[in-house]
C-alpha positions as a printed NumPy array, in Angstrom:
array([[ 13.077,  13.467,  18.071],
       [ 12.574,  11.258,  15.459],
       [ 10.377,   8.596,  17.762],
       [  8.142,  11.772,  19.029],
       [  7.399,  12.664,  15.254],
       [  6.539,   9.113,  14.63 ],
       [  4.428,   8.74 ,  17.778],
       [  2.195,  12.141,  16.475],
       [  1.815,  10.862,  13.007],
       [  1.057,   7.26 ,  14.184],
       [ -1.609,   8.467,  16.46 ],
       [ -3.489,  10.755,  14.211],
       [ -3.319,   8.376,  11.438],
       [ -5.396,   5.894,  13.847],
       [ -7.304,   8.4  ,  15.34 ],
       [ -8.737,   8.775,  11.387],
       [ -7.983,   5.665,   9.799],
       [-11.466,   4.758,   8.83 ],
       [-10.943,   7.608,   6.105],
       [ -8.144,   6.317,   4.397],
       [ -7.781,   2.439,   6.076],
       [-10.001,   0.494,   3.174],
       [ -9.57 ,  -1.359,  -0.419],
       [-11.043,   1.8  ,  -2.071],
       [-11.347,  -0.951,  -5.797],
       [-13.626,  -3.014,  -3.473],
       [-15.803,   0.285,  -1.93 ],
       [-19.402,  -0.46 ,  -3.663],
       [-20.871,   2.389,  -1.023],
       [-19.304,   5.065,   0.959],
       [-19.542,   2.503,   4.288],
       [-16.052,   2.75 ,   4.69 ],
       [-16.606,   6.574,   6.243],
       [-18.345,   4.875,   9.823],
       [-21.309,   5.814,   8.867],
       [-20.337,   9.582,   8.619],
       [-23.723,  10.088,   7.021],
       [-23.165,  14.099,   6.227],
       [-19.671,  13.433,   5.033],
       [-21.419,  10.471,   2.597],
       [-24.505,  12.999,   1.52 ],
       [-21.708,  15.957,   0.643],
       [-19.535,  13.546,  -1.538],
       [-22.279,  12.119,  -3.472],
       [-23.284,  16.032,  -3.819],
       [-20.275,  16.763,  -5.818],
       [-20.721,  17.061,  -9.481],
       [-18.289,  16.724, -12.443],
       [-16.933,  20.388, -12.146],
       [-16.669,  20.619,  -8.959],
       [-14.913,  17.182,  -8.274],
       [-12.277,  18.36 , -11.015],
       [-11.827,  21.981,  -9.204],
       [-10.583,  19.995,  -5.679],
       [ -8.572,  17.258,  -7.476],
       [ -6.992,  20.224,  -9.026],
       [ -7.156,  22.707,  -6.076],
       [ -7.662,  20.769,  -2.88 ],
       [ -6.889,  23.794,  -1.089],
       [-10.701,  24.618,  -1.391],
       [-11.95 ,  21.559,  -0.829],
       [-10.158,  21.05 ,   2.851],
       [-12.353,  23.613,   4.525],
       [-15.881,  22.14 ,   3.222],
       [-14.431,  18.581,   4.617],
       [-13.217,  19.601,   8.053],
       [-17.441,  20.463,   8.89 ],
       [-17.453,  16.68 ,   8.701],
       [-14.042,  15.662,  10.029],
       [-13.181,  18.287,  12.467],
       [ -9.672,  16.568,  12.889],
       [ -8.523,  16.381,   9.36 ],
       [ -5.239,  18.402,   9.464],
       [ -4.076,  20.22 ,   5.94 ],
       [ -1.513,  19.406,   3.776],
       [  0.613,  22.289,   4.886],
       [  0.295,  21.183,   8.471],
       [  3.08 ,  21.451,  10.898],
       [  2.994,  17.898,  11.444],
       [  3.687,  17.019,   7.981],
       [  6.553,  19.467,   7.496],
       [ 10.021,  18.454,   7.551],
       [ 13.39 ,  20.172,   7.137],
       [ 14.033,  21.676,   3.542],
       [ 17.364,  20.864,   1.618],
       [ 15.502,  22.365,  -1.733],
       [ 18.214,  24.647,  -3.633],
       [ 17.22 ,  25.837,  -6.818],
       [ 21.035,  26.831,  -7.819],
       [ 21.976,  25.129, -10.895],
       [ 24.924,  23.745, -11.611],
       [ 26.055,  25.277, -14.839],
       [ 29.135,  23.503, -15.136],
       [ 27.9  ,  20.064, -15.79 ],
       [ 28.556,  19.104, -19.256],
       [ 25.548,  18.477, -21.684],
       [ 26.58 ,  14.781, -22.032],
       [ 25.382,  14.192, -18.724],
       [ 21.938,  15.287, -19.725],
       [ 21.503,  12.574, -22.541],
       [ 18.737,  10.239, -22.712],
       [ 17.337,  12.131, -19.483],
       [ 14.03 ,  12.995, -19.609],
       [ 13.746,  17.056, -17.879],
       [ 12.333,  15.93 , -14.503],
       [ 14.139,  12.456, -13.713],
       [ 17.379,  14.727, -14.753],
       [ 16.423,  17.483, -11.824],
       [ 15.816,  14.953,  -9.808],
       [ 19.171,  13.222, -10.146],
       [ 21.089,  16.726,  -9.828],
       [ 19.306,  17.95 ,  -6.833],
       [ 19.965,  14.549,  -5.104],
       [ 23.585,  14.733,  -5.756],
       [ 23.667,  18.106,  -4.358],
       [ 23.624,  16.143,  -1.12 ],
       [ 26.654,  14.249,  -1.521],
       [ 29.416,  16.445,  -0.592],
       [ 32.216,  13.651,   0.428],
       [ 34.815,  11.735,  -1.701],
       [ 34.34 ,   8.715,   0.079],
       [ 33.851,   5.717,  -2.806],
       [ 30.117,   6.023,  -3.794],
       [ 28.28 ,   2.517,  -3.524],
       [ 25.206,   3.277,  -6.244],
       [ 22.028,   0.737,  -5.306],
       [ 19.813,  -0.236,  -8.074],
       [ 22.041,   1.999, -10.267],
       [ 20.374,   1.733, -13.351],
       [ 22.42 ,   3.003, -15.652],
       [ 24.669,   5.209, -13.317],
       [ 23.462,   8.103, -14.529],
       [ 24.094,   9.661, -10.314],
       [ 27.391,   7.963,  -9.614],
       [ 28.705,   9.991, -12.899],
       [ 27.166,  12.456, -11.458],
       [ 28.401,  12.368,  -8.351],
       [ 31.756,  11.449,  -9.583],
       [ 32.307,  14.831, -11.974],
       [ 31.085,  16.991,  -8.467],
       [ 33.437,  14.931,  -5.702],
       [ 36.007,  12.323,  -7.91 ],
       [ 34.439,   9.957,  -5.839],
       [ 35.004,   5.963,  -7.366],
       [ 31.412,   4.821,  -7.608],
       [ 30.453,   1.117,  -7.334],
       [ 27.158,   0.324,  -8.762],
       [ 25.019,  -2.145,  -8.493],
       [ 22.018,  -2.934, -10.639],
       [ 20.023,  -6.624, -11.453],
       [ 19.721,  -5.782, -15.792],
       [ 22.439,  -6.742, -17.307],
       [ 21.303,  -4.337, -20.111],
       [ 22.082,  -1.812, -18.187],
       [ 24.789,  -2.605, -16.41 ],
       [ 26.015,  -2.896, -20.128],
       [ 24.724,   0.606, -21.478],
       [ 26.275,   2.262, -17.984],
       [ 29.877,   0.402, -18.166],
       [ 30.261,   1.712, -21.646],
       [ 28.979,   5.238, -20.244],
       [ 31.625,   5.434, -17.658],
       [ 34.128,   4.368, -20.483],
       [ 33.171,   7.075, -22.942],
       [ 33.75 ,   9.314, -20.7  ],
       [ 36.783,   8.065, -18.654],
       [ 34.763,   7.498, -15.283],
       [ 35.641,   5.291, -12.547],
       [ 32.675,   3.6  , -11.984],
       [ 32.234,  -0.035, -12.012],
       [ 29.222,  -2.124, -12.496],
       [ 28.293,  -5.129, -10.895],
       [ 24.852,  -7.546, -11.918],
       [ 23.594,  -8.554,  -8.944],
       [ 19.982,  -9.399,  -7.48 ],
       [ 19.784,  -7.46 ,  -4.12 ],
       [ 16.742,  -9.658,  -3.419],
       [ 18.836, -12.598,  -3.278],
       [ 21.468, -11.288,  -1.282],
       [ 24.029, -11.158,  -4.341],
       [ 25.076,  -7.345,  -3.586],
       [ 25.664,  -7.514,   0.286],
       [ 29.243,  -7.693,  -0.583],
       [ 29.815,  -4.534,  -1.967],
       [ 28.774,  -2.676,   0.82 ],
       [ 31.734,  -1.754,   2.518],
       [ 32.543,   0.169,   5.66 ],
       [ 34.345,   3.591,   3.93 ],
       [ 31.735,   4.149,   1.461],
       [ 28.459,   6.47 ,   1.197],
       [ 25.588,   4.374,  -0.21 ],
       [ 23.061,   5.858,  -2.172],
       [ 20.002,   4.967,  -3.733],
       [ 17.265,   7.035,  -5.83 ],
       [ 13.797,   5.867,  -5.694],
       [ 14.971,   1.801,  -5.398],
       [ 11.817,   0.411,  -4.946],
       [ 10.39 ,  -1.082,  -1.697],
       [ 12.505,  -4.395,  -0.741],
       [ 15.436,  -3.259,  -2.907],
       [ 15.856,   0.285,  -0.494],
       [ 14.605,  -2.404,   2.721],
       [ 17.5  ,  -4.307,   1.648],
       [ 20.231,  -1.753,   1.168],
       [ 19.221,  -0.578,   5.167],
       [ 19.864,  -4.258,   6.052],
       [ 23.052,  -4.303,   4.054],
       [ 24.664,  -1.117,   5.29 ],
       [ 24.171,  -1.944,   8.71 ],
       [ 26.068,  -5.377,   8.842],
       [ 28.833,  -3.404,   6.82 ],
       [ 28.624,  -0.282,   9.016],
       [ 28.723,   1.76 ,   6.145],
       [ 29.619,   5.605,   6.66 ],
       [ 27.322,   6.953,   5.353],
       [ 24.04 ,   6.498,   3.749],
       [ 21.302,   8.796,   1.968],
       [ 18.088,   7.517,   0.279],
       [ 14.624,   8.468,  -1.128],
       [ 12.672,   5.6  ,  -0.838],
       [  9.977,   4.602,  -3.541],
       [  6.946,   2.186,  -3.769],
       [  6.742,   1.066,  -0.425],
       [  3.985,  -1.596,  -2.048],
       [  6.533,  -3.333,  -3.921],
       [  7.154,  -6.467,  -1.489],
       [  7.239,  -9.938,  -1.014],
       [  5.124,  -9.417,   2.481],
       [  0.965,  -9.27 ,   2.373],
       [  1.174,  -6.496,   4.968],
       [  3.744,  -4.213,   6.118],
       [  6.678,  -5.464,   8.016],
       [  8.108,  -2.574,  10.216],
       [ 11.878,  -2.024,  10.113],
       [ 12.557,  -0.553,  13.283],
       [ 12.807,  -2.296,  16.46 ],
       [ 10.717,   0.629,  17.572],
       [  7.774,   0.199,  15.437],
       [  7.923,  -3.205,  15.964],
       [  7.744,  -3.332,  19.661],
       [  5.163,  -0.271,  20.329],
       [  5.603,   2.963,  22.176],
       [  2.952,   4.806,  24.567],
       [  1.212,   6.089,  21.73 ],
       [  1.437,   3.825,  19.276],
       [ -1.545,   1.612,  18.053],
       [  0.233,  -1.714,  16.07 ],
       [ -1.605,  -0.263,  12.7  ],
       [ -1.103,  -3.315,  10.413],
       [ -0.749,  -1.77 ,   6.816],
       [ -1.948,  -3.447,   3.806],
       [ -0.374,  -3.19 ,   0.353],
       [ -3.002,  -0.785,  -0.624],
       [ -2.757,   1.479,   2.209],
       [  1.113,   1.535,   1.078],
       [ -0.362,   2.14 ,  -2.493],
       [ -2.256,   5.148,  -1.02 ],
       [  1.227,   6.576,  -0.144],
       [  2.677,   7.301,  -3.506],
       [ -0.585,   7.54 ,  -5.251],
       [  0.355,  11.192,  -5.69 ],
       [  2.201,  11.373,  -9.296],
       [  3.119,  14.7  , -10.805],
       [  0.85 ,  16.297, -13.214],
       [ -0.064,  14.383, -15.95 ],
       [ -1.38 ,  15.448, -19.828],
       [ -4.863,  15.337, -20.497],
       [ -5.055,  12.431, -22.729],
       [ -2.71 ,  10.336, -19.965],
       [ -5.226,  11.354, -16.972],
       [ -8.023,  10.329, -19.597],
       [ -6.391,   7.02 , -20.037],
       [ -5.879,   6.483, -16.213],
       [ -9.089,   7.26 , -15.872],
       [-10.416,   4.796, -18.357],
       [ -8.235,   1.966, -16.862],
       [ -9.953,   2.589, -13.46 ],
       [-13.167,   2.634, -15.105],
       [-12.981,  -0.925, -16.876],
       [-11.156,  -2.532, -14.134],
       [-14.084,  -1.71 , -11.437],
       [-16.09 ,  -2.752, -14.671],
       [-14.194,  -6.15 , -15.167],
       [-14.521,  -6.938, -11.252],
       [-18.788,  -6.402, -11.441],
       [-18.92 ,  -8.051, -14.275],
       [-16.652, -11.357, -12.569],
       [-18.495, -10.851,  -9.3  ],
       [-21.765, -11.388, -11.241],
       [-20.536, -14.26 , -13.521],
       [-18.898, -16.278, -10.499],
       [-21.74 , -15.051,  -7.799],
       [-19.053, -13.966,  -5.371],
       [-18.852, -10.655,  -3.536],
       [-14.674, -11.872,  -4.051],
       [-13.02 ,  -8.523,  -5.221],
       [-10.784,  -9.53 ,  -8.351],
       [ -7.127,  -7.936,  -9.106],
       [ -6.3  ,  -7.954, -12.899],
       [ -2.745,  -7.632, -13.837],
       [ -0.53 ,  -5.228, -16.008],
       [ -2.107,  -5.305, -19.549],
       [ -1.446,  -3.738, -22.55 ],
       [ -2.712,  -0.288, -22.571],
       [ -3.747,  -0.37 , -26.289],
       [ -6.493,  -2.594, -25.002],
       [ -8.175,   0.868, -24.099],
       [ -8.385,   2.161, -28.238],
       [-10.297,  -1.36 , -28.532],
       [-13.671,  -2.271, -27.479],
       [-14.315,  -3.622, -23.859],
       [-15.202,  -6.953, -25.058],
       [-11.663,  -7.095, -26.261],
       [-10.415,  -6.307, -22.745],
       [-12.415,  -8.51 , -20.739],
       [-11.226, -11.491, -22.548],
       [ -7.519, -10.551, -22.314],
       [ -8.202, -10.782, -18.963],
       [-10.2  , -13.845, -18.605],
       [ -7.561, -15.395, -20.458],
       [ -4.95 , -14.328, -17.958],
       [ -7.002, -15.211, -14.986],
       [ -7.63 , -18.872, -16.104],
       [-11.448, -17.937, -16.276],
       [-14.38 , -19.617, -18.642],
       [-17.758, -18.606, -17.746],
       [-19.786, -17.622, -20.494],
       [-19.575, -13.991, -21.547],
       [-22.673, -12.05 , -22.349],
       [-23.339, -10.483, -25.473],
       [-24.607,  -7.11 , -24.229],
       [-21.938,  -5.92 , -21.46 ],
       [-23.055,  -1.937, -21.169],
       [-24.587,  -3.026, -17.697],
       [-21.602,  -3.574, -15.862],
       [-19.785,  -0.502, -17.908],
       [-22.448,   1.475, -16.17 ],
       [-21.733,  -0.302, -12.611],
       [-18.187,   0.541, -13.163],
       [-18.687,   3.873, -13.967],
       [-20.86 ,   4.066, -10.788],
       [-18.119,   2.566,  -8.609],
       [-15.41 ,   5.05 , -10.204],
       [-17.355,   7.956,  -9.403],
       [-17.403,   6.898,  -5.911],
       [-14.285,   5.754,  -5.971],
       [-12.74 ,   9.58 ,  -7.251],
       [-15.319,  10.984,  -4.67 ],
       [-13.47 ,   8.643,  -1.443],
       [-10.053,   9.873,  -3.094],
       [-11.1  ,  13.825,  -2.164],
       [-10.915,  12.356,   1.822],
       [ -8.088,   9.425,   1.356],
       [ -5.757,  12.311,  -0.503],
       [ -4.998,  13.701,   2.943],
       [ -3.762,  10.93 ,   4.475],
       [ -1.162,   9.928,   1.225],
       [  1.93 ,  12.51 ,   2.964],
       [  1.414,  11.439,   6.765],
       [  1.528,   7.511,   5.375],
       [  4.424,   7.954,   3.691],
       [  6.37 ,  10.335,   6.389],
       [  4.852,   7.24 ,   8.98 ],
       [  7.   ,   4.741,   6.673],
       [  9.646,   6.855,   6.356],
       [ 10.157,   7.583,   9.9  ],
       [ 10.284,   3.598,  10.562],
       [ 13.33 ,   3.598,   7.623],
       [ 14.947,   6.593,   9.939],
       [ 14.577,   5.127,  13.166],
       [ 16.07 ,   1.722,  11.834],
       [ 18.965,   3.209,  10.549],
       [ 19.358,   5.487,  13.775],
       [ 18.946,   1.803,  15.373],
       [ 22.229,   0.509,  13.916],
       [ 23.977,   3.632,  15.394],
       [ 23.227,   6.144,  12.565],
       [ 22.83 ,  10.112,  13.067],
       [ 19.816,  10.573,  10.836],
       [ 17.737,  13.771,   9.177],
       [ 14.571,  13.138,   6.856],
       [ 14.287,  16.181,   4.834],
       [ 13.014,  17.171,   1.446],
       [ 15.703,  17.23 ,  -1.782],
       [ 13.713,  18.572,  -4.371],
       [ 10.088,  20.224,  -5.148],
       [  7.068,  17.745,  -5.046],
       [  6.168,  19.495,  -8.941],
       [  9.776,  17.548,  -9.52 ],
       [  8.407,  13.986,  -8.188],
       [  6.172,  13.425,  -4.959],
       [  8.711,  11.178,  -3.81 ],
       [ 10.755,  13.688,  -2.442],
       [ 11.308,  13.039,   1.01 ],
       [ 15.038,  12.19 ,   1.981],
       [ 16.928,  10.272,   4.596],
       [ 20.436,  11.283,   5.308],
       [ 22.802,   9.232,   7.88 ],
       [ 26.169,   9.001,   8.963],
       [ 27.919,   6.921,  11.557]])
């Protein structure tokens, strides 16, 4: 079952891939559509109002695009649907303590995904944080809950948590990365892991099936977030082909592409995001210009009050964190304008590439199953909560 719903996603992903398969920060022209000249004419057609309306209801747009790609599928499509654990009874005897220094949606989040935890086998807690789920779990099931987490911050503010409130849960600092929490995985335990990012939720998979751990039940996050260049399959399966599969080799921005759907946002913080995009596409004109390469340029993480100050201000933050020294002109408004050109484009490519962000993230997700099913799991992907809750909603449940 779950190799036959790979195979179908797989193939219609490649069957399209030249509409989501590109560096959209590098896309200076619409090329990256194979030359899908009414497709290019219709997205340079949209104007301000109307590129707001399908960011905000893409329902509309998906009829006006499938004139130019007759085999773009919906979001709603049957292939993208999987089976629905979404309750939306609430548990009115959890204590208000467990609710502090939650914000409302990372709080639903954590209570719908111990709905699925039913068992009073000892609870082994992955990337725990502070533990806010294991003391969840533990008030629901009296499970013992081992958790593991890399801060020792945390693992500080969570021990003295479970102490306040007579819990047994005990933390351990360890870097998963470095193999440090293998040993806590233990054969009668349930492992479970909220949103641990790429190689951390890679790593627990790995871990649990040297232990032969019960059972396990994750929701992977930020598949992006790894050591590798491009995507290393999990899965003997993926790794070795089927019949209809076509070896796509996934870079860390098509993994990008698959949680690039956040839940809604203020104004001001889309504004801001916005903005970012804008002077980073600015930034990379401006280098490309300055070092005569055609080299697209990453900048890091800065500082986001860089965006109340001028651009000038931002451009050398980042020439001083990319080791560069070419001589900075005094008027820079040209390549604010090329940036804003290339952003424009770049929201207009995002109508198209949006499609494609659930089926590349079921396609990973489906590789995580089939592993686990691999090391002689039983294993359901499903959804735990509402994607208005967090995108990242898909979950994989498995038992030995």
């Amino acid at each position: 079952m779950l190799c036959s719903q790979f195979d179908q996603i797989d193939e219609y992903l490649t069957q399209l891939k030249n509409y989501w398969h590109y560096n959209a920060f590098s896309l200076d022209s619409y090329s990256a559509f194979n030359d899908n000249n009414e497709l290019i004419e219709f997205l340079a057609s949209i104007d301000h109002t109307k590129l707001s309306l399908y960011q905000n209801s893409p329902s509309l747009l998906h009829p006006l695009l499938k004139q130019f790609i007759p085999d773009l599928l919906d979001f709603d499509d049957p292939l993208f649907q999987v089976k629905d654990l979404i309750t939306d009874l609430v548990n009115t005897n959890i204590p208000f303590w467990f609710k502090n220094g939650i914000k409302g949606r990372k709080w639903i989040q954590i209570e719908q995904f111990s709905k699925h935890i039913d068992d009073q086998l000892p609870i082994l807690e992955w990337c725990a944080g502070k533990g806010h789920l294991g003391r969840l779990i533990n008030f629901k099931n009296n499970n013992v809950v081992t958790a593991v987490e890399w801060n020792a911050e945390l693992c500080k503010q969570g021990e003295s948590l479970a102490e306040r409130h007579a819990i047994p849960q005990k933390f351990y600092q360890a870097n998963v990365l470095l193999n440090e929490a293998d040993i806590y995985a233990k054969q009668q335990q349930h492992a479970v892991a909220l949103h641990a990012c790429g190689d951390l939720h890679r790593h627990l998979i790995k871990a649990v099936g040297e232990s032969e751990t019960e059972k396990v039940t994750i929701s992977p996050c930020c598949y992006h977030l790894t050591k590798d260049q491009h995507y290393q399959p999990l899965s003997d399966y993926v790794q070795q082909g089927s019949q209809l599969l076509s070896a796509l080799i996934l870079t860390k921005q098509d993994l990008k592409l698959a949680v690039s759907q956040q839940s809604s946002s203020s104004v001001r913080q889309t504004e801001l995001n916005d903005q970012e995009v804008w002077w980073r596409l600015s930034f990379d004109s401006l280098q490309k210009s300055m070092g005569n390469t055609q080299q697209y340029m990453n900048v890091p993480s800065f500082p986001k009050t860089l965006l109340s100050q001028d651009f000038s201000e931002f451009v050398k933050w980042v020439m001083l964190r990319k080791s560069l020294s070419f001589q900075l002109p005094e008027d820079l408004s040209d390549f604010l304008i090329q940036g804003k050109q290339r952003f424009e484009r770049l929201r207009r490519g995002e109508l198209v590439s949006q499609y494609f962000r659930r089926p590349l993230e079921l396609w990973l997700v489906y590789d995580r199953a089939l592993r686990l099913q691999e090391l002689g799991y039983q294993v359901q992907v499903s959804t735990f909560c509402k994607s208005q809750i967090t995108p990242r909603n898909l979950l994989i449940q498995a038992s030995r």
